[in-house]
BATORNU-998392 format. One record per residue: residue number from 0; residue in three letters; x, y, z of N, C-alpha, C in turn. Coordinates in pm, 1 decimal. Example, Ala and Ser with C-alpha at 12.3 -4.5 7.8 and 13.67 -1.06 7.14 Angstrom:
+-----+-----+----------+----------+----------+----------+----------+----------+----------+----------+----------+
:   n : res :      nc1 :      nc2 :      nc3 :     cac1 :     cac2 :     cac3 :      cc1 :      cc2 :      cc3 :
+-----+-----+----------+----------+----------+----------+----------+----------+----------+----------+----------+
:   0 : ALA :   1319.0 :   -569.0 :    780.0 :   1230.0 :   -450.0 :    780.0 :   1320.0 :   -330.0 :    780.0 :
:   1 : SER :   1285.0 :   -225.0 :    708.0 :   1367.0 :   -106.0 :    714.0 :   1290.0 :      3.0 :    787.0 :
+-----+-----+----------+----------+----------+----------+----------+----------+----------+----------+----------+
This chain:
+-----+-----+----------+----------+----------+----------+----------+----------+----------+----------+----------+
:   n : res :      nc1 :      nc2 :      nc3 :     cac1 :     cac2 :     cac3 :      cc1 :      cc2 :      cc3 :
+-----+-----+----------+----------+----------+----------+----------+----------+----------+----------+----------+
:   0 : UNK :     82.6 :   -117.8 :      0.0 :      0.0 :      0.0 :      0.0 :     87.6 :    124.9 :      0.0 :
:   1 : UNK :    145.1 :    161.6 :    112.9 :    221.1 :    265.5 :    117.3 :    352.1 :    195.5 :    115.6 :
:   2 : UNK :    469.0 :    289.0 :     82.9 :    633.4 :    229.1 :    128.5 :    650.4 :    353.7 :    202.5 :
:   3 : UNK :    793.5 :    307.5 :    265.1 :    868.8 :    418.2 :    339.9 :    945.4 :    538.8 :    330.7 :
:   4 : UNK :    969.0 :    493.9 :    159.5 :   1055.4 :    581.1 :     98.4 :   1031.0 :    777.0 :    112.7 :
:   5 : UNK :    902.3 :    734.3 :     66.8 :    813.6 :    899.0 :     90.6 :    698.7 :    934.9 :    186.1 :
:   6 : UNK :    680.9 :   1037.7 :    235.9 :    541.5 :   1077.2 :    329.5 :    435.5 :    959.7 :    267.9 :
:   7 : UNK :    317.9 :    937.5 :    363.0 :    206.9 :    900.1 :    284.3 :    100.0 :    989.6 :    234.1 :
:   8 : UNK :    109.3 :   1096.6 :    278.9 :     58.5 :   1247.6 :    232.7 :     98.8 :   1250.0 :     78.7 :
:   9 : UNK :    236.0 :   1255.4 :     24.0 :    264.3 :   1268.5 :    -63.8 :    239.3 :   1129.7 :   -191.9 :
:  10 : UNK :    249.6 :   1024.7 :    -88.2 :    228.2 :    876.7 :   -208.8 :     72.0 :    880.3 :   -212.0 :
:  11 : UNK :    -32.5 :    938.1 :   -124.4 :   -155.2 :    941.3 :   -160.6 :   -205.7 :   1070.3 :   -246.6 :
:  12 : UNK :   -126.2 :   1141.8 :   -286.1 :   -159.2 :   1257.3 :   -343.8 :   -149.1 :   1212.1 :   -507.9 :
:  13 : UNK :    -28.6 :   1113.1 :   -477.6 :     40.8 :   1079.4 :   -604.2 :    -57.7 :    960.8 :   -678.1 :
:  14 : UNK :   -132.2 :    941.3 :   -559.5 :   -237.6 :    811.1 :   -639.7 :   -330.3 :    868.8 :   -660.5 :
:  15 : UNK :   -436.9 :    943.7 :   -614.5 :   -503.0 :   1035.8 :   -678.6 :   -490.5 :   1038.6 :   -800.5 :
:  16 : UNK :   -351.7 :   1118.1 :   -826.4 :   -346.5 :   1179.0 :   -945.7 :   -291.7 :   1072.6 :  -1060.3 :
:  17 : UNK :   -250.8 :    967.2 :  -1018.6 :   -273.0 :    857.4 :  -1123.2 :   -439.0 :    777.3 :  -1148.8 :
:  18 : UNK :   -474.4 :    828.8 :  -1030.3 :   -647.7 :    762.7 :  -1084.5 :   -705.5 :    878.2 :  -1194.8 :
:  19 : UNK :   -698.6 :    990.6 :  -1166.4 :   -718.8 :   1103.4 :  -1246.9 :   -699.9 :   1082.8 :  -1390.2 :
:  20 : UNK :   -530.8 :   1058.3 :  -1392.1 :   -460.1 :   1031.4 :  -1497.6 :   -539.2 :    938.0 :  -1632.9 :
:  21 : UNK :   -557.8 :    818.4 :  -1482.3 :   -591.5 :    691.7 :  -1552.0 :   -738.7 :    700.0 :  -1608.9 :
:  22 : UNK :   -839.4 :    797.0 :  -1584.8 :  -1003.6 :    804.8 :  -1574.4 :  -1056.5 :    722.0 :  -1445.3 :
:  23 : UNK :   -981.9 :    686.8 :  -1357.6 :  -1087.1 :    603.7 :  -1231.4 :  -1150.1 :    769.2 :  -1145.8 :
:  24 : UNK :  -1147.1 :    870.9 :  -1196.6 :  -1239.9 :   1010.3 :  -1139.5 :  -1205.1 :   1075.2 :  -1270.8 :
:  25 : UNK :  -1328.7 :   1122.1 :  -1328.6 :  -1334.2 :   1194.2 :  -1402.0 :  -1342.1 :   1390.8 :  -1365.3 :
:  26 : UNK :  -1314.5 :   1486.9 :  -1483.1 :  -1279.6 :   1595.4 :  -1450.9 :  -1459.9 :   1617.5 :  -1402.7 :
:  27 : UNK :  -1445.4 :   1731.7 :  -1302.3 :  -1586.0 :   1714.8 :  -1229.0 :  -1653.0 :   1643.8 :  -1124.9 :
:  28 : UNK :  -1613.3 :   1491.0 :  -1120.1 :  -1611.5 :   1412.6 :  -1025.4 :  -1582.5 :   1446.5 :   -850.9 :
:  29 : UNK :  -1645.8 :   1409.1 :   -789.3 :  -1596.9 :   1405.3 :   -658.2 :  -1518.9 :   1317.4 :   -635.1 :
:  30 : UNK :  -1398.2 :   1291.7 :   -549.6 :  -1300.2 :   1245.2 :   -469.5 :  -1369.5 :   1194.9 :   -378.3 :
:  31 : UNK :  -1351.7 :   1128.2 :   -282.8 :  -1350.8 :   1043.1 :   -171.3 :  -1332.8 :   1108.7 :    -67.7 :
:  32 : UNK :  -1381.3 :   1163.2 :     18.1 :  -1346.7 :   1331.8 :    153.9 :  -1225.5 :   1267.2 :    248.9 :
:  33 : UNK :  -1176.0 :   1334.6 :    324.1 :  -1053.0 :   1305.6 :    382.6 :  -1099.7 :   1205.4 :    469.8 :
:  34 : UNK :  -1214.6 :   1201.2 :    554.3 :  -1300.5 :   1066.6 :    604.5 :  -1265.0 :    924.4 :    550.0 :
:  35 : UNK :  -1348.8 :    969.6 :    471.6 :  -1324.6 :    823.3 :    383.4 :  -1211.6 :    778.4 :    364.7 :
:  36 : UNK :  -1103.5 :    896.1 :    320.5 :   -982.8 :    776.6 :    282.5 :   -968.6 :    733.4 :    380.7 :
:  37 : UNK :   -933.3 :    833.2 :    467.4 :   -892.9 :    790.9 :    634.2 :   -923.6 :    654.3 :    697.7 :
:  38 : UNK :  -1038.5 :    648.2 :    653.1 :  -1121.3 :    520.3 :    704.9 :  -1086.8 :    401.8 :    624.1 :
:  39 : UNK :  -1086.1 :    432.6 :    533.8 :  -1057.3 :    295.3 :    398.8 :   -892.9 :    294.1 :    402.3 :
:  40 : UNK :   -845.4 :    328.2 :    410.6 :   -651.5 :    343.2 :    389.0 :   -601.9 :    332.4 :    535.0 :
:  41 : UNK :   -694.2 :    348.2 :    685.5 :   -678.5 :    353.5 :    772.7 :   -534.7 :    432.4 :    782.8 :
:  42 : UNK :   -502.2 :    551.5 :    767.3 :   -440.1 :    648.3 :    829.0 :   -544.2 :    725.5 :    883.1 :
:  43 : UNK :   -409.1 :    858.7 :    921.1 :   -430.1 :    961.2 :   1007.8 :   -551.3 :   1075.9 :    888.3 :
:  44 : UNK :   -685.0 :   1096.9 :    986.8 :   -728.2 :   1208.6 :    866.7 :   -637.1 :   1305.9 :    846.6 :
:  45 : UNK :   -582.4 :   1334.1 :    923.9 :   -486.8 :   1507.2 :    847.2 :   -400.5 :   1487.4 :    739.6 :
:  46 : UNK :   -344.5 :   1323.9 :    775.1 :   -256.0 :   1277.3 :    658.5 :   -365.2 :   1286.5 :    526.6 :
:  47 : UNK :   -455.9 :   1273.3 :    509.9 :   -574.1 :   1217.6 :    419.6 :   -549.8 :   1401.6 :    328.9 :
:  48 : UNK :   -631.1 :   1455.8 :    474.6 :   -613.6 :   1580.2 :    406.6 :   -518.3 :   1618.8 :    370.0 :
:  49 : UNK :   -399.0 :   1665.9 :    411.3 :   -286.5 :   1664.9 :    379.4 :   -259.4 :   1665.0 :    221.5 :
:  50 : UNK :   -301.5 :   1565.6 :    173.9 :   -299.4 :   1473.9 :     68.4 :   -419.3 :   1524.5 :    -35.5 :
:  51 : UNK :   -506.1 :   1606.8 :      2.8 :   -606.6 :   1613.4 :   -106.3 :   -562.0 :   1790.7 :   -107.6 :
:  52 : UNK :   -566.4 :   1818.4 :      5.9 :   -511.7 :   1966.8 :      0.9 :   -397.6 :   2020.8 :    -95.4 :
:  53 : UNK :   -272.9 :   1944.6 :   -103.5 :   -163.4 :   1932.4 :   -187.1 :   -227.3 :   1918.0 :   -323.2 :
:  54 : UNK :   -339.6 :   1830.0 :   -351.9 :   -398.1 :   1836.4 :   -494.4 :   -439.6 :   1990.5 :   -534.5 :
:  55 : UNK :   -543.0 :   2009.3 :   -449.1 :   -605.4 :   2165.2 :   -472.2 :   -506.4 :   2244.0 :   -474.4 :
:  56 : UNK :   -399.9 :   2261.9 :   -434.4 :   -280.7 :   2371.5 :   -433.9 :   -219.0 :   2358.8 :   -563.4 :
:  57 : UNK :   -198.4 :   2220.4 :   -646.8 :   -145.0 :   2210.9 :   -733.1 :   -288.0 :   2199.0 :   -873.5 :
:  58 : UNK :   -363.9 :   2244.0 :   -847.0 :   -461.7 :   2317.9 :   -903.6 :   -550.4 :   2135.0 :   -952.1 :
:  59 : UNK :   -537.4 :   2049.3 :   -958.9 :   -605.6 :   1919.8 :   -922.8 :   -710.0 :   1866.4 :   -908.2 :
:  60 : UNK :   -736.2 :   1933.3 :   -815.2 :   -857.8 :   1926.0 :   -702.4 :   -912.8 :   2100.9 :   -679.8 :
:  61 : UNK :  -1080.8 :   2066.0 :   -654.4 :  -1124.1 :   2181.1 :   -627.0 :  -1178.0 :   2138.7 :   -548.7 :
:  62 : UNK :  -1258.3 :   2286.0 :   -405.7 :  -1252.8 :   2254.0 :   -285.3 :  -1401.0 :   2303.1 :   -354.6 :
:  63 : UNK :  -1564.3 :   2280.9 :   -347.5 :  -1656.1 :   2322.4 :   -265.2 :  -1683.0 :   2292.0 :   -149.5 :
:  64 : UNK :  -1688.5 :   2405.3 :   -104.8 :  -1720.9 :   2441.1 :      4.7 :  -1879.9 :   2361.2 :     71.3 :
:  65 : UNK :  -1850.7 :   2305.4 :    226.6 :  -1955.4 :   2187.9 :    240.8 :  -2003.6 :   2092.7 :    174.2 :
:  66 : UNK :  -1976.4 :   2065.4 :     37.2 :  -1967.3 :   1953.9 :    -44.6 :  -1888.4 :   1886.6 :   -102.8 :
:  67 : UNK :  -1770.8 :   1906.0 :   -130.4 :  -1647.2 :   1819.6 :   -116.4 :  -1503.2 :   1838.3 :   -186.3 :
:  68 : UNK :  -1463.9 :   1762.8 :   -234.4 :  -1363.6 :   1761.8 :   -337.8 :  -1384.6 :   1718.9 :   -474.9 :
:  69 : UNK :  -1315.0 :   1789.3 :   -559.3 :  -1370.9 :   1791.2 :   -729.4 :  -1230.8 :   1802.0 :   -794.9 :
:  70 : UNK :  -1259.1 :   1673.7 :   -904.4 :  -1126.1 :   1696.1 :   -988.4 :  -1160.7 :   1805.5 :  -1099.9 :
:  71 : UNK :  -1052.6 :   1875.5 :  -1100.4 :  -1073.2 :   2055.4 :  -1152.6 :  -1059.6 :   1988.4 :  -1322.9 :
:  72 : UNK :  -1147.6 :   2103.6 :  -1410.7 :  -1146.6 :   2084.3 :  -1510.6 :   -995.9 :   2135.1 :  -1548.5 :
:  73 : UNK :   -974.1 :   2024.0 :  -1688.0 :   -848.5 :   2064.0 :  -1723.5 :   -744.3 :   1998.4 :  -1625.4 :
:  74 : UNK :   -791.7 :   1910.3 :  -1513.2 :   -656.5 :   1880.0 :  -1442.0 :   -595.8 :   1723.9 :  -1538.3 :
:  75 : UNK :   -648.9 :   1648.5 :  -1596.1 :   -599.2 :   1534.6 :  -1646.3 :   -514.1 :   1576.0 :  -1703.9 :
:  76 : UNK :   -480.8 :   1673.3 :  -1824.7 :   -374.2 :   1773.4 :  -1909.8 :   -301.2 :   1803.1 :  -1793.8 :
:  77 : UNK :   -359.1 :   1877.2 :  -1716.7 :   -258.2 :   1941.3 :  -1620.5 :   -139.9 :   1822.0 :  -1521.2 :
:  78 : UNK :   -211.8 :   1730.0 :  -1504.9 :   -117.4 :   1595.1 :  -1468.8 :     -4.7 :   1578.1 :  -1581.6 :
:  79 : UNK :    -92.0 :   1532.1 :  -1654.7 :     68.8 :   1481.6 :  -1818.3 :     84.5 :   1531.7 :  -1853.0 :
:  80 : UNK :    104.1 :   1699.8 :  -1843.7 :    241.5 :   1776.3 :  -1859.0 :    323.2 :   1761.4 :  -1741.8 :
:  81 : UNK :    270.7 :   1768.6 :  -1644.6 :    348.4 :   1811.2 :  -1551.8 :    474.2 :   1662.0 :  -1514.7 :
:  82 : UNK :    396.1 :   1572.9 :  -1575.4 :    454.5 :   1409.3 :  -1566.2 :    563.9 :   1417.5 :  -1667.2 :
:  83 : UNK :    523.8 :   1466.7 :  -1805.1 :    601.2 :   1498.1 :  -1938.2 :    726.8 :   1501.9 :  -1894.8 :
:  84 : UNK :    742.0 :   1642.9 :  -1835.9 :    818.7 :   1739.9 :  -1762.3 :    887.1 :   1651.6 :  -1684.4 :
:  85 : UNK :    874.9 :   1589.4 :  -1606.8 :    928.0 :   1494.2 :  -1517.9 :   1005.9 :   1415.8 :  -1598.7 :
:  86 : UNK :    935.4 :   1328.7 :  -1686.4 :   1017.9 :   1249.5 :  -1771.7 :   1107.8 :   1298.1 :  -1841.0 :
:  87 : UNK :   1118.6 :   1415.3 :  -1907.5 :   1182.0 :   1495.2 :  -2007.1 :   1379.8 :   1531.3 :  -1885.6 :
:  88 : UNK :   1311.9 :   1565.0 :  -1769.9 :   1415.3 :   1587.1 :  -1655.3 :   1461.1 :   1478.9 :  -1610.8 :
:  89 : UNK :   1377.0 :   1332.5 :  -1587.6 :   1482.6 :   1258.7 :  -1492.2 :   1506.1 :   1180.5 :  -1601.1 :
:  90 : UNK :   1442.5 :   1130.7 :  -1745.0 :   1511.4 :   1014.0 :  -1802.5 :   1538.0 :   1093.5 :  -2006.0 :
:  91 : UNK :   1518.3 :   1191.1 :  -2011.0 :   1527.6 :   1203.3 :  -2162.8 :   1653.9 :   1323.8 :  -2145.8 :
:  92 : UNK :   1664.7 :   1365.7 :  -2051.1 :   1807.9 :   1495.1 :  -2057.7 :   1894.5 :   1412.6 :  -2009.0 :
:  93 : UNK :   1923.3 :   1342.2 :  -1948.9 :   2025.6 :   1275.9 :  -1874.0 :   2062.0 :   1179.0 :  -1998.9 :
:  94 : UNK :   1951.6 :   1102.1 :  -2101.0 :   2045.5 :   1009.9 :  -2200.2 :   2097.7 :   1110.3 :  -2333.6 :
:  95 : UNK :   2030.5 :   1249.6 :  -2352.1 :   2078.6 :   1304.5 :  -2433.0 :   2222.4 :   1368.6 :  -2425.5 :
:  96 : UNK :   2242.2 :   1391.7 :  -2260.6 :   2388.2 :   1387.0 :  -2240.8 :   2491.0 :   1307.7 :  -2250.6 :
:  97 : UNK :   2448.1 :   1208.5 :  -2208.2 :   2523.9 :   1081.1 :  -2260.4 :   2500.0 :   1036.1 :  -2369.9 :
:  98 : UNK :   2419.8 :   1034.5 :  -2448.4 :   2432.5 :   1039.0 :  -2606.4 :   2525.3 :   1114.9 :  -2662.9 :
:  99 : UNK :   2526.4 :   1225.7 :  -2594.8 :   2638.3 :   1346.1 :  -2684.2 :   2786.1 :   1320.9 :  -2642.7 :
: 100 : UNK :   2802.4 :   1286.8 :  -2504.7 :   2917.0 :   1243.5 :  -2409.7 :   2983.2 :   1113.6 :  -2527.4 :
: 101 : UNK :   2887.9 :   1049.6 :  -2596.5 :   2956.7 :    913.7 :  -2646.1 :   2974.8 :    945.0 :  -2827.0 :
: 102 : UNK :   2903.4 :   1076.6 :  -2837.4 :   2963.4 :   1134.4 :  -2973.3 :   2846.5 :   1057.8 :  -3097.7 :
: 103 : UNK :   2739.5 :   1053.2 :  -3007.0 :   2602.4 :   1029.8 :  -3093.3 :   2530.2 :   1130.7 :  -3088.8 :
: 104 : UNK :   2435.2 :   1163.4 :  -3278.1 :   2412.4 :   1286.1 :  -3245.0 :   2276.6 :   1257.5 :  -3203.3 :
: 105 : UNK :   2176.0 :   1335.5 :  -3257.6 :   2048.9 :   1340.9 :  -3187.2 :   1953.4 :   1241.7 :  -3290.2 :
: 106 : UNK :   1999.4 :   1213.4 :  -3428.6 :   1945.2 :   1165.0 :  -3516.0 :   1974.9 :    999.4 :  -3496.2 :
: 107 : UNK :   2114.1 :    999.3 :  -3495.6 :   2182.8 :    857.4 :  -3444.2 :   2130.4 :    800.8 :  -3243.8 :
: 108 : UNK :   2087.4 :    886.5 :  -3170.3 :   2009.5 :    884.8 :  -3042.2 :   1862.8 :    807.3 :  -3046.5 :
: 109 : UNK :   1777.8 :    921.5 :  -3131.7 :   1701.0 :    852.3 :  -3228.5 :   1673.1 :    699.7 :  -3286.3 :
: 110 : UNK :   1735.5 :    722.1 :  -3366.9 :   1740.2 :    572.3 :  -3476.3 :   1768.0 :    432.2 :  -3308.4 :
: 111 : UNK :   1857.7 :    449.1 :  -3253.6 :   1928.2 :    390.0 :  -3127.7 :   1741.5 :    377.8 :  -3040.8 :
: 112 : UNK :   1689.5 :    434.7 :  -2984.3 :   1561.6 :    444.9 :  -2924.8 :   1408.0 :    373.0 :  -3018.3 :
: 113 : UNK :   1449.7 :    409.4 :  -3168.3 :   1377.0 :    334.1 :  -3213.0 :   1357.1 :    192.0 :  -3199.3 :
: 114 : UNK :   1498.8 :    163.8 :  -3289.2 :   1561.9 :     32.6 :  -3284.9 :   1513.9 :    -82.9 :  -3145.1 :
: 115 : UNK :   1496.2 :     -9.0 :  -3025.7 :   1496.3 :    -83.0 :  -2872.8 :   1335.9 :    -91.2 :  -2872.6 :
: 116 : UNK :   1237.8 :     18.3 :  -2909.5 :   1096.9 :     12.5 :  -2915.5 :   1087.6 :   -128.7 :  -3055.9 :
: 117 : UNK :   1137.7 :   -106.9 :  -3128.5 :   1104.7 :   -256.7 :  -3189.6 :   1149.9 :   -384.1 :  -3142.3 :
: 118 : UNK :   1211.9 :   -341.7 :  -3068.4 :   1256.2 :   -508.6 :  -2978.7 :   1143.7 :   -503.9 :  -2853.5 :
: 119 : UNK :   1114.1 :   -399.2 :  -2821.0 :   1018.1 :   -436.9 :  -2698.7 :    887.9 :   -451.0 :  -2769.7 :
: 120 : UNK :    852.1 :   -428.2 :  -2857.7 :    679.8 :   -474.7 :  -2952.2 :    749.2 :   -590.9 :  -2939.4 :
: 121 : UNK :    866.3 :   -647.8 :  -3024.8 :    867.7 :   -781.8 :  -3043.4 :   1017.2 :   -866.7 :  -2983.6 :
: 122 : UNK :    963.3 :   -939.5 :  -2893.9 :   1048.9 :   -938.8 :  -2757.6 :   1131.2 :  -1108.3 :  -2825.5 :
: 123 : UNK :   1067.7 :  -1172.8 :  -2947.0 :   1154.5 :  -1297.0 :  -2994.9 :   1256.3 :  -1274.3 :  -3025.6 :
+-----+-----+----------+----------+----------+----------+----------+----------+----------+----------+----------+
């Protein structure tokens, strides 16, 4: 369920926003109130909140007021860029440096990335 590595504030924020991602809450949808997770995930409610609050800050989640939590229009886009971005920083700049480090250009990087996507369609 959870690991240790990170808050659970933060690994439940992060599942959220892969259900989002994924369509298990659609844009408009209500969320699950900090109760509920609390109760179903058996943590701490503040952790819960914690965790949905961090959505709404990162524009995610919208708060009505006495009625609950709402995935904000436009947040599914707003997830896979922001994921893009992630990927683009921890795994596509780091091999383009070392692509260039080994005196491959961006075309020969390329062709090299293709080449590996046709071995993973076809793994014989």
């Amino acid at each position: 369920m959870f690991d240790e590595t990170r808050p659970i504030f933060i690994q439940l924020a992060d599942r959220i926003a892969d259900e989002v991602l994924r369509g298990v809450y659609a844009e408009g949808q209500q969320v699950p109130s900090t109760n509920e997770l609390a109760a179903f995930l058996r943590i701490n409610p503040a952790t819960a909140g914690k965790a949905l609050n961090r959505l709404v800050d990162a524009g995610v989640l919208t708060k009505r007021r006495g009625i609950g939590m709402f995935v904000s229009d436009g947040a599914k886009a707003l997830i896979a860029r922001e994921r893009q971005q992630g990927f683009v920083d921890r795994y596509l700049a780091p091999l383009l440096a070392e692509g260039r480090a080994l005196g491959l250009s961006t075309p020969e990087i390329v062709s090299l990335l293709e080449r590996e996507a046709e071995k993973a369609k076809d793994p014989s």
